[in-house]
Residue, then its C-alpha position, 0 to 999 in steps of 0.5 A: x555269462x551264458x548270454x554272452x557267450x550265445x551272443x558270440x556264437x550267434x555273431x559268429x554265425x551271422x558274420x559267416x552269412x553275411x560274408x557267404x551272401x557276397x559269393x553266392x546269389x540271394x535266394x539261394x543263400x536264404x533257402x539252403x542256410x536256414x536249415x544250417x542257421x537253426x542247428x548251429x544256433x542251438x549248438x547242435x552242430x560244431x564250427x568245423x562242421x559249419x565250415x566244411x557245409x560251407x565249403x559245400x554250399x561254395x561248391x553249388x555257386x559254381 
């Protein structure tokens, strides 16, 4: 059960990048959400936190 359910928090998690990488060019996508990427994986940061930084990230591609 515990497997699983990391399976779908990392599912979650990737399906926002990918989802992310189609806004914003490559290479910034790489850099700046790797940081993000490490905490949420080990559940150190909650999903309204990975939206908000998301909105934020949004707001460089501009």
């Amino acid at each position: 059960m515990q497997r699983y359910r990391v399976y779908v928090i990392q599912h979650n998690v990737f399906s926002k990048i990918f989802y992310l990488l189609t806004l914003i060019n490559f290479e910034s996508s790489v850099f700046l959400l790797l940081p993000s990427l490490i905490s949420h994986t080990s559940g150190e940061m909650p999903d309204i936190r990975m939206e908000t930084w998301l909105r934020h990230l949004a707001g460089y591609s501009t």
